[in-house]
VEXTITOR-266415 format. One line per 10 residues: number of its first residue (from 1); their letters; for each residue x, y, z negated of C-alpha. Coordinates in steps of 0.25 Angstrom, whole numbers, plus 5000, padded with zeros to 4 digits. Each point is the difference from the previous one (the first is absolute). Layout:
NUM	A	X/Y/Z  ...
END
This chain:
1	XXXXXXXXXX	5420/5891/4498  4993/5002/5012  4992/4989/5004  4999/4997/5015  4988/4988/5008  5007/4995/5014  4992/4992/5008  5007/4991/5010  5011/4997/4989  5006/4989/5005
11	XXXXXXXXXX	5001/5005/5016  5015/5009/5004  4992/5014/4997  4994/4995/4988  5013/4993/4993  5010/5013/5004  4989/5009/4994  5000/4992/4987  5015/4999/4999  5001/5016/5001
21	XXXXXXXXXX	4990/5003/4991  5006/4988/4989  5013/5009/5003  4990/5013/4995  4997/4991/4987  4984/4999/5005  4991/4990/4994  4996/4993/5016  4988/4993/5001  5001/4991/5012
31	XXXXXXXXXX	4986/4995/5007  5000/4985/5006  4991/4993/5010  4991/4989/4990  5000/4987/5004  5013/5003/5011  5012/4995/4996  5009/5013/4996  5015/4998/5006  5007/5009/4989
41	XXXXXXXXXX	5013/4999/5008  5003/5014/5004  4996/5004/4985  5011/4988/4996  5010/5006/5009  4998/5014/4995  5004/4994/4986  4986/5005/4994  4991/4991/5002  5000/4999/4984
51	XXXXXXXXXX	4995/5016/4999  4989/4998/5009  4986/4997/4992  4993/4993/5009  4987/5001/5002  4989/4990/5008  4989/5011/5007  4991/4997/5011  4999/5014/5008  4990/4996/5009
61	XXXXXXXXXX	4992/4998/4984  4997/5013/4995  4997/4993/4987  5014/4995/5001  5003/5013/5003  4992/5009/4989  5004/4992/4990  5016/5001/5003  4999/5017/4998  4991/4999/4990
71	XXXXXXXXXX	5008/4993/4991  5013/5006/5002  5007/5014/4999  5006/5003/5013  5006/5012/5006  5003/4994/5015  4995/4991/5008  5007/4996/5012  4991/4991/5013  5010/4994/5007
81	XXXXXXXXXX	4991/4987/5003  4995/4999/5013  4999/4987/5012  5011/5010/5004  5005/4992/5014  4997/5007/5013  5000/4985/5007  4993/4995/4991  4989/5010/5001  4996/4996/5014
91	XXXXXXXXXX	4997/4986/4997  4992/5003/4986  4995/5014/5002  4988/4998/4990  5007/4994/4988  5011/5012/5003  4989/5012/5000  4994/4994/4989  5011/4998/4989  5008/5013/5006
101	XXXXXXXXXX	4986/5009/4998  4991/4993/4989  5011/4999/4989  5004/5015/5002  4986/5002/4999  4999/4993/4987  5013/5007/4995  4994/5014/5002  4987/4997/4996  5008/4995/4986
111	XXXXXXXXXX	5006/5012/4998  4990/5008/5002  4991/4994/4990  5010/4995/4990  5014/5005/5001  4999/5013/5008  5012/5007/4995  5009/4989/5005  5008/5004/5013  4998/4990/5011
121	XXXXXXXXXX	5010/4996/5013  4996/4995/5012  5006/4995/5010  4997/5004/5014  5009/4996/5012  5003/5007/5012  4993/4990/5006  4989/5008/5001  5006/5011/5010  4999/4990/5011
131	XXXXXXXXXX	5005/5002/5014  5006/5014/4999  5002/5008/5013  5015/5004/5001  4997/5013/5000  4995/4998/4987  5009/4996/4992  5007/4998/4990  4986/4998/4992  4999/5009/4988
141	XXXXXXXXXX	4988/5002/4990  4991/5007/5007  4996/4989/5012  4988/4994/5004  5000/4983/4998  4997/4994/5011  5005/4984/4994  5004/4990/5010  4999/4988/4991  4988/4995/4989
151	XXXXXXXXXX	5010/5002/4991  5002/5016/5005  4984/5001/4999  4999/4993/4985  5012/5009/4997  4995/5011/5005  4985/4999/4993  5007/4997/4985  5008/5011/5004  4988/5009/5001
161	XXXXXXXXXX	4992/4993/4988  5014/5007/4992  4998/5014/5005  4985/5000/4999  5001/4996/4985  5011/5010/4997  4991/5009/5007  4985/4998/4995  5004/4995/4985  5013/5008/4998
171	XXXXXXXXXX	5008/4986/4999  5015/5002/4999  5003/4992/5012  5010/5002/5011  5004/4989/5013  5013/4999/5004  5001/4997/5014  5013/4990/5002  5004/4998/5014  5008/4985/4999
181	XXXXXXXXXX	5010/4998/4991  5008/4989/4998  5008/4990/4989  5005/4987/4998  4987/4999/4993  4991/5001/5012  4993/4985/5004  5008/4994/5011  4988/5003/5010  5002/5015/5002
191	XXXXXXXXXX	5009/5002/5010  5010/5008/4994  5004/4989/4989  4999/4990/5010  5010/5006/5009  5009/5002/4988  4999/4986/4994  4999/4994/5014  5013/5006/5003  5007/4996/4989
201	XXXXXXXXXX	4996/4984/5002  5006/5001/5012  5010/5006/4997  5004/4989/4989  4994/4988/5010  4988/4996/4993  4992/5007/5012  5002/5001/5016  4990/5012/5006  4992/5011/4993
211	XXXXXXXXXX	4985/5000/5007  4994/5014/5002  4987/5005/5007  5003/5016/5005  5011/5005/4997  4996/5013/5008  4994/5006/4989  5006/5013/4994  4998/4999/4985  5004/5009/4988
221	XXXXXXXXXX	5007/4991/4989  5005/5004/4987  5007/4993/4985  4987/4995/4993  5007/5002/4987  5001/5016/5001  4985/5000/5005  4995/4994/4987  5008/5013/4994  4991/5008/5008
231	XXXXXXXXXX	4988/4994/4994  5003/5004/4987  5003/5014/5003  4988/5001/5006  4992/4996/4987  5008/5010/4992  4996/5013/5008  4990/5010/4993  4993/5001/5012  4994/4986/5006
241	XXXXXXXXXX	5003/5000/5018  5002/4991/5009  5014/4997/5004  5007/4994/5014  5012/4991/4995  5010/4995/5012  5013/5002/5004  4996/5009/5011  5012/4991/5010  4991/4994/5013
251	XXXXXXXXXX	5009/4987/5003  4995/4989/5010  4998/4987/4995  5011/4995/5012  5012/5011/4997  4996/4995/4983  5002/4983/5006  5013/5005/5006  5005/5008/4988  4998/4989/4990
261	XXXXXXXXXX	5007/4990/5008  5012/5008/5005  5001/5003/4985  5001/4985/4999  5011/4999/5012  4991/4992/5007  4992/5004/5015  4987/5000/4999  4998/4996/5015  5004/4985/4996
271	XXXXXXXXXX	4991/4998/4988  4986/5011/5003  4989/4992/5007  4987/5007/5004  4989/4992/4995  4986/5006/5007  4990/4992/4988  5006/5010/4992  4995/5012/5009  4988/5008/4993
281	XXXXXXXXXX	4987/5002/5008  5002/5016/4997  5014/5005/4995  5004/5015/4995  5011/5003/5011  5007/5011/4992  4996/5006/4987  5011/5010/4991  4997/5010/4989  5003/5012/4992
291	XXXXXXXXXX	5005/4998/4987  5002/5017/4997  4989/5000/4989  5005/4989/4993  5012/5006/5000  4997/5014/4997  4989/4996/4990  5002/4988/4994  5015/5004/4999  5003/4986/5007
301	XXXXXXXXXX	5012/4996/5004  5003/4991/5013  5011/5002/5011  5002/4986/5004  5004/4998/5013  4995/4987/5010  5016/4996/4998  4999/5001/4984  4986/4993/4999  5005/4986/5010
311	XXXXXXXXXX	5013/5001/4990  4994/4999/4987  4988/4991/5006  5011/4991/5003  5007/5000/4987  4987/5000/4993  4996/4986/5007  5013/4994/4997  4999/5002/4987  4985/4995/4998
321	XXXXXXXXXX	5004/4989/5008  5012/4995/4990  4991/5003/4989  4989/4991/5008  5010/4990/5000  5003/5001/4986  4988/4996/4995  4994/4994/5009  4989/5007/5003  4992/4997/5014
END
């Protein structure tokens, strides 16, 4: 038995990793913020939260830090925590750059001197591409970051801090660049979820209108469950490298609206009001990828269309909703 760290457990990447590697019988180790309160309901719903050994660690303590690699055997470790909000990022830039650097910085530095044979996942974001030309695009492995947001630039340096240790200490370390991916296990304040859920409210009379900033953006979206498969391959290569993860499908935010409500049989022109506080002070206008070396290395699977991922984000949400309901979760 294999035994696997995830770091941000109990957020949508985290709990879907956890579930697929409970389904490959790992022991999983999951990291929670001390002194937070930890929402285990995505780990409830997933029907594991009773596999999961959770574990209280600090990453911003590399005490905390130390001490969780040195007394355990672990083959993979997975750092999916991360102040992971673009929005969010504007109005708390330095608490973002900090936690999003400083605890990949403390993870590496673990490894190196206590548990350097375990392999370690980052997760990077496409976020850190920024505004892309046109003629650019789609954006593959090889491009220069030039990040839009604090996020992108946090992302970018922990990014950086991953290549440099697999390079100068001979870490087994890789970063997987995901470009957004969605489930019904997303917070209600990415858009993508929002719309969904929104939608659905409206569409059973317990809301009226859905507010949205720009909808002008052209975004590459993709099924979050699939991606966290790709993360997995990615550990299980003989070589360590750095890996692109999307759908490779540029959809704007506008065509997705109208998609999820004419799924629903209902016009979107009655219900969509354009809210300009929701408007960020720099926004990426359109930004796809390339997904051909996952796919020809990795051996990763993913042909979902736009169509395919609105009609199982809409069934997924239906059913986390009932289950909600059920049992009375908030």
């Amino acid at each position: 038995m294999k035994t696997a760290i995830i770091s941000g457990i109990t957020g949508q990447d985290g709990s879907l990793l956890a579930a697929f590697l409970v389904a490959k019988e790992y022991k999983v180790i999951g990291l929670v913020s001390p002194g937070r309160d930890s929402n285990l309901f995505r780990l409830k719903y997933l029907g594991i939260s009773d596999k999961i050994d959770l574990r209280s660690v600090d990453l911003l303590n590399p005490k905390e830090v130390n001490a969780l690699l040195t007394d355990n055997h672990v083959e993979e470790f997975y750092n999916l925590a991360a102040i992971s909000s673009v929005g969010l990022s504007f109005s708390q830039p330095s608490q973002t750059f900090e936690f999003n650097t400083q605890s990949v910085m403390n993870i590496l530095e673990a490894l190196r001197k206590f548990s350097p044979k375990t392999r370690f996942y980052q997760a990077s974001s496409s976020e850190m591409f920024g505004n892309v030309g046109h003629a650019q695009l789609p954006i593959r492995e090889s491009f220069l970051f030039h990040p839009a947001s604090p996020y992108g630039i946090s992302k970018a340096s922990a990014h950086w801090l991953t290549i440099n240790y697999r390079e100068a200490y001979k870490l087994e370390t890789c970063c997987g660049i995901l470009f957004n991916h969605e489930s019904a296990l997303r917070p209600v304040n990415f858009v993508v979820k929002k719309i969904v859920h929104t939608a659905l409210r409206i569409k059973n009379g317990t809301a009226d209108s859905l507010q949205l900033g720009n909808i002008s953006i052209v975004r590459d979206w993709g099924y979050a469950p699939l991606y966290v498969e790709a993360m997995w391959l990615m550990m299980q290569q003989e070589k360590m490298d750095d890996c692109l993860i999307c759908s490779g499908i540029p959809i704007s935010l506008e065509t997705f609206v109208s998609k999820v409500f004419n799924s629903l049989d209902m016009d979107v022109k009655k219900y969509l009001k354009i809210d300009s506080g929701l408007l960020r002070s720099l926004d990426l206008e359109i930004i796809y990828g390339d997904n051909s070396k996952a796919k020809k290395t990795l051996g990763w699977e993913y042909s979902m269309t736009p169509d395919d991922l609105i009609g199982q984000l809409i069934q997924d949400e239906q059913a986390f909703i009932k289950w909600k309901e059920d049992v009375k979760t908030p």
